[in-house]
mmCIF file of the C-alpha atoms, coordinates in Angstrom:
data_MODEL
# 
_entry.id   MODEL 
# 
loop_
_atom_site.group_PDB 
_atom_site.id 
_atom_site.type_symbol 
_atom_site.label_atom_id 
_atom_site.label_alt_id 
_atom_site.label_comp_id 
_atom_site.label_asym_id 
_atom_site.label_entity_id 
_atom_site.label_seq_id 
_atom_site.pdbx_PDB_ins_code 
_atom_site.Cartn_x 
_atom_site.Cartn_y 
_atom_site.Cartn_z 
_atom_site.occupancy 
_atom_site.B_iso_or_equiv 
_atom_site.pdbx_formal_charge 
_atom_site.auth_seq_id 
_atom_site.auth_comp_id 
_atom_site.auth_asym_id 
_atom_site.auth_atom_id 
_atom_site.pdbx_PDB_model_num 
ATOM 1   C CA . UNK A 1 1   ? 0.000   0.000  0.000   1.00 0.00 ? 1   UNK A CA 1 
ATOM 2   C CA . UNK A 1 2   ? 1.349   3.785  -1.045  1.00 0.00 ? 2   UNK A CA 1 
ATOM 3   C CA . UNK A 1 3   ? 1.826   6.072  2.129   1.00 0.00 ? 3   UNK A CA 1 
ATOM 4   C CA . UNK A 1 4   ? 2.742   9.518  2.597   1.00 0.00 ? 4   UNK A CA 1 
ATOM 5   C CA . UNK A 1 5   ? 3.763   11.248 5.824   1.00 0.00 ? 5   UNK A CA 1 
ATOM 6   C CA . UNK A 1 6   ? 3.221   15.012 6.306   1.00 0.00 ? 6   UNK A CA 1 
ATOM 7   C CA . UNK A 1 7   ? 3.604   17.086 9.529   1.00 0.00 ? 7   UNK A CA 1 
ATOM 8   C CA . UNK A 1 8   ? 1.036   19.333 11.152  1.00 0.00 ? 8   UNK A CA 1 
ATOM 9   C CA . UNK A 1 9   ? 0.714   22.590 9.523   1.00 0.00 ? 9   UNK A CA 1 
ATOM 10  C CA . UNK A 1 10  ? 3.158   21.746 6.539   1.00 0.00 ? 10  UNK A CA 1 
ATOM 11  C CA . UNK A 1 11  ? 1.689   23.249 3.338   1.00 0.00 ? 11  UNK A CA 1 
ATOM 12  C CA . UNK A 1 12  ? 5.248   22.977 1.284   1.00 0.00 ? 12  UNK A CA 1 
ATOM 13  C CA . UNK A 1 13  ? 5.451   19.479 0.935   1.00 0.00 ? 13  UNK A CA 1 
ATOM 14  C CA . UNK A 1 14  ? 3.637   18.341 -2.026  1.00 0.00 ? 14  UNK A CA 1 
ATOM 15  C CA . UNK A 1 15  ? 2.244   14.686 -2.357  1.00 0.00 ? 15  UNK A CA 1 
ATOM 16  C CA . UNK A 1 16  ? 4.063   13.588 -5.404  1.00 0.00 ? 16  UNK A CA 1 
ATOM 17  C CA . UNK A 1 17  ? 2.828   9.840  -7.725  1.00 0.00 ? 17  UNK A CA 1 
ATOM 18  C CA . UNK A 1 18  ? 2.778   8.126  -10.763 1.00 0.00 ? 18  UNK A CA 1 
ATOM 19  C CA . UNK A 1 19  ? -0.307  6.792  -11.391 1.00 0.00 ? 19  UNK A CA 1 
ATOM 20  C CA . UNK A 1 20  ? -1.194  3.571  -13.509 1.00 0.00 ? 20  UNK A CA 1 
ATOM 21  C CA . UNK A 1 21  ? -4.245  1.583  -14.329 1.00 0.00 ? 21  UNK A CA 1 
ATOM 22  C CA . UNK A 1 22  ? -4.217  -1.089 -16.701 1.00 0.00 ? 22  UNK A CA 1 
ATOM 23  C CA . UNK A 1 23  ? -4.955  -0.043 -20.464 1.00 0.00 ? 23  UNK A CA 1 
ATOM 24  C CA . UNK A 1 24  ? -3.451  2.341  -22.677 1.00 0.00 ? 24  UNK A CA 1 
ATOM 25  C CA . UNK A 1 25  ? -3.757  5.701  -21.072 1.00 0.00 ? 25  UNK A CA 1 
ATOM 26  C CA . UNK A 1 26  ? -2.000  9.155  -20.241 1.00 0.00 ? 26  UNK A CA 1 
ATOM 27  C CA . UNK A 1 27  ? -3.595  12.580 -18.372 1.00 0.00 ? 27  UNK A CA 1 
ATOM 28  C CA . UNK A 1 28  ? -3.871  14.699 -21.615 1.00 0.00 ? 28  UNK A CA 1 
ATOM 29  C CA . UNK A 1 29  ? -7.070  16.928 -20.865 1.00 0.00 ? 29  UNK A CA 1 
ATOM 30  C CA . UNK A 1 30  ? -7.766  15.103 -17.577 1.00 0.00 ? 30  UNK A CA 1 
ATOM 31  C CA . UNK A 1 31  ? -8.616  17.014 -14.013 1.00 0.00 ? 31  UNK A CA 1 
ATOM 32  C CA . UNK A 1 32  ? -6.929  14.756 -11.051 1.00 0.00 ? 32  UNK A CA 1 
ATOM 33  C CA . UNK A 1 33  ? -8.501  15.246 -7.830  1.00 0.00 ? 33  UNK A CA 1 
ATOM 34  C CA . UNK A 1 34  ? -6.390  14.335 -4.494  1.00 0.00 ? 34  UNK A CA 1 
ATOM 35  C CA . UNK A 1 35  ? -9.416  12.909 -2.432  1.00 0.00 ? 35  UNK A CA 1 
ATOM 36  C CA . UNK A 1 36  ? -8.839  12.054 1.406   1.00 0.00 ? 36  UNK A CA 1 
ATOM 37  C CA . UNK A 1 37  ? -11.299 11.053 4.485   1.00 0.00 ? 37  UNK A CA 1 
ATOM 38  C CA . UNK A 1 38  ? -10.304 10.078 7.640   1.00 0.00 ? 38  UNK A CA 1 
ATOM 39  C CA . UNK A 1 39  ? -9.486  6.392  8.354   1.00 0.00 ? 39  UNK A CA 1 
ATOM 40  C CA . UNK A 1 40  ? -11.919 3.838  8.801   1.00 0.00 ? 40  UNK A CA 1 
ATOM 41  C CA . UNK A 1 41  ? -14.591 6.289  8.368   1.00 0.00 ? 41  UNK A CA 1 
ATOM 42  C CA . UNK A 1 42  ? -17.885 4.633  7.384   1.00 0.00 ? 42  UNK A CA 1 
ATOM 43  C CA . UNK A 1 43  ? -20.157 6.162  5.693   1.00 0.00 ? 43  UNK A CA 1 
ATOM 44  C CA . UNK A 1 44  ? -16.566 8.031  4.438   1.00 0.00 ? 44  UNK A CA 1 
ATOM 45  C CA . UNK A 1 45  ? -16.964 11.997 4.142   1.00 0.00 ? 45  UNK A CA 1 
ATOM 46  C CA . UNK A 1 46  ? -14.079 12.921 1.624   1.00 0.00 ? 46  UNK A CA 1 
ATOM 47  C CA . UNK A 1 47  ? -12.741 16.246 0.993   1.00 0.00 ? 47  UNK A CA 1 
ATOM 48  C CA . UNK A 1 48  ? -11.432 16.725 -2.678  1.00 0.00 ? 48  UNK A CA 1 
ATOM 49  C CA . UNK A 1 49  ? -9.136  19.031 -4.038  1.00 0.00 ? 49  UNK A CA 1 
ATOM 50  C CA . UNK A 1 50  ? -7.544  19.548 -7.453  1.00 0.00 ? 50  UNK A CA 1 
ATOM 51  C CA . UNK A 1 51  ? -4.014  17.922 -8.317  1.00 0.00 ? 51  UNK A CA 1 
ATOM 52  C CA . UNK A 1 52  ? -1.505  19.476 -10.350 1.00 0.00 ? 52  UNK A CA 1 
ATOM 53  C CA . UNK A 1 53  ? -0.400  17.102 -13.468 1.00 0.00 ? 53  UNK A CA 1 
ATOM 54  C CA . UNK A 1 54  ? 3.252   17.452 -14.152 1.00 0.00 ? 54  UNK A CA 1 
ATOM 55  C CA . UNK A 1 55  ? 3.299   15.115 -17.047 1.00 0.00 ? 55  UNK A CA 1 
ATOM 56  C CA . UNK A 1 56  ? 0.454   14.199 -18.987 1.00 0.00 ? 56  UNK A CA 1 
ATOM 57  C CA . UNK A 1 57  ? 2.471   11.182 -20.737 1.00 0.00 ? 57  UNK A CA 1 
ATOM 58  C CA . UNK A 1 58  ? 4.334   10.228 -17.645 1.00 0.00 ? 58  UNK A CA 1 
ATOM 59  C CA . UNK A 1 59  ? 1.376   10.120 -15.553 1.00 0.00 ? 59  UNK A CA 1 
ATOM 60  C CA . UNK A 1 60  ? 2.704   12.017 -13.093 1.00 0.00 ? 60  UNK A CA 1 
ATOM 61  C CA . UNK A 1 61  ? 0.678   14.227 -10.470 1.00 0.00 ? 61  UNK A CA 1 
ATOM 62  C CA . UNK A 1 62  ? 1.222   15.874 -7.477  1.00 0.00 ? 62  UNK A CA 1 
ATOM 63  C CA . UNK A 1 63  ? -0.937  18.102 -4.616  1.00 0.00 ? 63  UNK A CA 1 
ATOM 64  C CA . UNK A 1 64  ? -0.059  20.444 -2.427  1.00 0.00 ? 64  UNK A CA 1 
ATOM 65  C CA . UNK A 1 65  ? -1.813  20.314 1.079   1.00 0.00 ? 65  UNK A CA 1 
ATOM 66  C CA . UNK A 1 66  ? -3.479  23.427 2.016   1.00 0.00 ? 66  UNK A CA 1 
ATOM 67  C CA . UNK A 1 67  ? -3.527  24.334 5.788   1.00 0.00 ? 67  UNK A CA 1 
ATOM 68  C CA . UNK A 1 68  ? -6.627  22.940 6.317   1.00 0.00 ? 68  UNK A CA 1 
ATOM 69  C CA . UNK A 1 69  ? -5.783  19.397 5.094   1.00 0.00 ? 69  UNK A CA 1 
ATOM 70  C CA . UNK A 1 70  ? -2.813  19.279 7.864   1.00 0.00 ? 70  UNK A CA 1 
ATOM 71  C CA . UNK A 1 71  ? -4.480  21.595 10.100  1.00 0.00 ? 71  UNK A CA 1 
ATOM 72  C CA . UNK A 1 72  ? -4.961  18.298 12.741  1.00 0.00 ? 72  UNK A CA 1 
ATOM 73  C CA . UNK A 1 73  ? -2.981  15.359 12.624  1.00 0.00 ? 73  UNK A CA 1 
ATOM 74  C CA . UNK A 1 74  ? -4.730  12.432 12.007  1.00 0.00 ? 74  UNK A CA 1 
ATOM 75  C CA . UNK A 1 75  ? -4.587  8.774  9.717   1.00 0.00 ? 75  UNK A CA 1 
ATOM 76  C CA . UNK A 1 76  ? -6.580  9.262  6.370   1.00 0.00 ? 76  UNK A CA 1 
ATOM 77  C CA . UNK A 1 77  ? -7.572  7.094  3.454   1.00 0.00 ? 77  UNK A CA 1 
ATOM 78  C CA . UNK A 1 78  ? -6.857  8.848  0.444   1.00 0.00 ? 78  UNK A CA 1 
ATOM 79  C CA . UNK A 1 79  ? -7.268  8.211  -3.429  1.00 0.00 ? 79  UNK A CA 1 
ATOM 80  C CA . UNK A 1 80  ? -6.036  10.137 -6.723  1.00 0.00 ? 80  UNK A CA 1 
ATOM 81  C CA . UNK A 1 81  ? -9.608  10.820 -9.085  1.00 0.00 ? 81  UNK A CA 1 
ATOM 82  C CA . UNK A 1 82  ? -9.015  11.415 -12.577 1.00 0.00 ? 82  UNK A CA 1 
ATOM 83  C CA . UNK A 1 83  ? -11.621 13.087 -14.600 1.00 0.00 ? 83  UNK A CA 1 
ATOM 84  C CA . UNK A 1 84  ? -11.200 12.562 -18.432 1.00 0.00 ? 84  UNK A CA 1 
ATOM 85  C CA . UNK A 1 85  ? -12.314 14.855 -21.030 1.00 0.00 ? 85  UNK A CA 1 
ATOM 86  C CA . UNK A 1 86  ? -15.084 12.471 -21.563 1.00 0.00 ? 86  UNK A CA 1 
ATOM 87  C CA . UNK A 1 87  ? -16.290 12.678 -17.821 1.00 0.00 ? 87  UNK A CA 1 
ATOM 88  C CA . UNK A 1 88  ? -15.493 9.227  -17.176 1.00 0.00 ? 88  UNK A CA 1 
ATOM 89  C CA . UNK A 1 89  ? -13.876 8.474  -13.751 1.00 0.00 ? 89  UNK A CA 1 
ATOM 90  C CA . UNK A 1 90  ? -10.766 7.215  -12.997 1.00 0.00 ? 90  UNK A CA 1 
ATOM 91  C CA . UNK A 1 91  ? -10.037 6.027  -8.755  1.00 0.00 ? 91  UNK A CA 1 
ATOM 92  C CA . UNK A 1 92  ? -6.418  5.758  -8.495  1.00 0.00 ? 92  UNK A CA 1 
ATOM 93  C CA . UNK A 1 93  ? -5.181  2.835  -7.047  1.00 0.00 ? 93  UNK A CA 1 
ATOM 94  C CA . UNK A 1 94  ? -7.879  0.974  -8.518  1.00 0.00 ? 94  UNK A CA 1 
ATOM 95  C CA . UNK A 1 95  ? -7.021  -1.973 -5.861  1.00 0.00 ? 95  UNK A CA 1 
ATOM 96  C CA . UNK A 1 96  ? -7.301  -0.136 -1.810  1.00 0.00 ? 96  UNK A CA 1 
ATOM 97  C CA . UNK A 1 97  ? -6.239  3.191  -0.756  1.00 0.00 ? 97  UNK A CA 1 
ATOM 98  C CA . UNK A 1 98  ? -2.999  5.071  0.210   1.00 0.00 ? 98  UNK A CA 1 
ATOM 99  C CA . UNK A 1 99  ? -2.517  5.915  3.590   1.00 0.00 ? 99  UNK A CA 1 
ATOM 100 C CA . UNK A 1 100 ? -2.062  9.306  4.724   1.00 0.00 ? 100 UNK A CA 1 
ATOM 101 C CA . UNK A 1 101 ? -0.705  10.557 8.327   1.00 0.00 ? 101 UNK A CA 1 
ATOM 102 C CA . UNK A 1 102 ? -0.737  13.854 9.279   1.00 0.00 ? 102 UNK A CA 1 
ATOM 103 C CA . UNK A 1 103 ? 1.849   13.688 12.707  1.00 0.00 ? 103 UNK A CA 1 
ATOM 104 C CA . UNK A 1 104 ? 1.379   16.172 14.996  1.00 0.00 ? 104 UNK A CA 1 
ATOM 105 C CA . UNK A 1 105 ? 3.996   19.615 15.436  1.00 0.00 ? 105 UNK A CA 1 
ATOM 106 C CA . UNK A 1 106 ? 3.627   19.610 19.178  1.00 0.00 ? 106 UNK A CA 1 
ATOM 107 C CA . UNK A 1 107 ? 4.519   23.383 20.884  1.00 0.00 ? 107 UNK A CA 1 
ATOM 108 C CA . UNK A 1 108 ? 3.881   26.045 17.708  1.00 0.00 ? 108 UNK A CA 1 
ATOM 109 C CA . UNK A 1 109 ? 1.109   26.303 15.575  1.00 0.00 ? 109 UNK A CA 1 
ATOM 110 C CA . UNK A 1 110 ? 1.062   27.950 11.663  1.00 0.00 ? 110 UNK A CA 1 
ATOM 111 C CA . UNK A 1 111 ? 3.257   30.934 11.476  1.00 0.00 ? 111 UNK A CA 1 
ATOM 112 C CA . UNK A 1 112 ? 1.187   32.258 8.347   1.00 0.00 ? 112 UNK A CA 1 
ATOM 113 C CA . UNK A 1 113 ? -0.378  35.204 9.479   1.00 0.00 ? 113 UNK A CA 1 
ATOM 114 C CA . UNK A 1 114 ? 1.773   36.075 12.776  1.00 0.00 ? 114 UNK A CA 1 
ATOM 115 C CA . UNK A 1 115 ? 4.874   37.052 11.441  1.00 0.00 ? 115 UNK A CA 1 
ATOM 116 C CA . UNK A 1 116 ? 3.058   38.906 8.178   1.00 0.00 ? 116 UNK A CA 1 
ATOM 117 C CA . UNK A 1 117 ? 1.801   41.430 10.800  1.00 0.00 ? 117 UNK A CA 1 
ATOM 118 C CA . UNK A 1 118 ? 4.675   42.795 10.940  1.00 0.00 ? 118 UNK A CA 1 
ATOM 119 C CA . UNK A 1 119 ? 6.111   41.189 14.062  1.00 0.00 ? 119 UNK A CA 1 
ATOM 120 C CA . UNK A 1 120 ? 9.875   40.348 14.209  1.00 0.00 ? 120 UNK A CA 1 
ATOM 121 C CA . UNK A 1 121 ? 9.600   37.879 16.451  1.00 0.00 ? 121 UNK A CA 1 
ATOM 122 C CA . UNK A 1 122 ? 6.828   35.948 18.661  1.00 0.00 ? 122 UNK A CA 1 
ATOM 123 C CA . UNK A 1 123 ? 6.492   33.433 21.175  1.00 0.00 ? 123 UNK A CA 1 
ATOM 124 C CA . UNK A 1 124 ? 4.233   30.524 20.482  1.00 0.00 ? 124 UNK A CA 1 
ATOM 125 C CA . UNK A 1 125 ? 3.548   28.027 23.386  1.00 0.00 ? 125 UNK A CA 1 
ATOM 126 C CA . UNK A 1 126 ? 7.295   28.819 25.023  1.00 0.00 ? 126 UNK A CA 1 
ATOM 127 C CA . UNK A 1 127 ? 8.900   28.561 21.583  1.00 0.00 ? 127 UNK A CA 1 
ATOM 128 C CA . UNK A 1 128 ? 10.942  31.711 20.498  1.00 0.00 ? 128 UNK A CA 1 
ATOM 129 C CA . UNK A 1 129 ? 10.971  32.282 16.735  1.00 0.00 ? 129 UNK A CA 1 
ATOM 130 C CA . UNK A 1 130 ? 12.492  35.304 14.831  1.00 0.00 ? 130 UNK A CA 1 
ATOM 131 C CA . UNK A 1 131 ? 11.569  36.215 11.309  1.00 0.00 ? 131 UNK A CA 1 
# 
């Protein structure tokens, strides 16, 4: 089973795959979708947001986690969806899920936001930082 690993409050470490199905088939004019929900969630409530392809040919996609994706740490299922031009559907692996952990960033929460203020420096939860 694929897994990825991200830390709390980490939005610039992108989720980076090569997908594959069986069949002839590339990303040319397709929308891919990272799609997560929290593990062993039943009935599942997924968030979905939109991938970045790299390479069309290559198959090759990646997504960027907003702050509110890592905003608690937690175990998710997760999925690529691939939307072709023809609005067919495409779940990605085809065969189970990847597994996604979000670890938690004990003592500071996100920066964004605090030090754009115009602060130099601030103290978050004992922790000193300096811009």
């Amino acid at each position: 089973m694929l897994s990825f690993t991200s830390k709390q409050y980490n939005t610039a470490q992108p989720l980076t795959d090569t997908l594959s199905w069986s069949g002839d088939a590339d990303l040319t004019g397709c929308t891919v979708y990272w799609c997560y929900w929290l593990a062993g969630e039943s009935p599942a409530t997924a968030v979905c947001r939109e991938a970045t392809v790299v390479d069309a040919e290559a198959m090759e996609v990646s997504y960027t986690p907003v702050l509110g994706d890592v905003l608690n740490p937690a175990v998710y299922e997760a999925e690529w969806r691939v939307v072709f031009p023809t609005g067919e559907e495409q779940s990605v692996p085809d065969d189970g899920d990847i597994l996604w952990t979000v670890l938690p960033a004990p003592h500071i929460g996100p920066l964004r936001g605090v030090l754009q203020n115009g602060l130099d420096s601030v103290i978050l939860s004992g922790v000193g930082l300096t811009a």
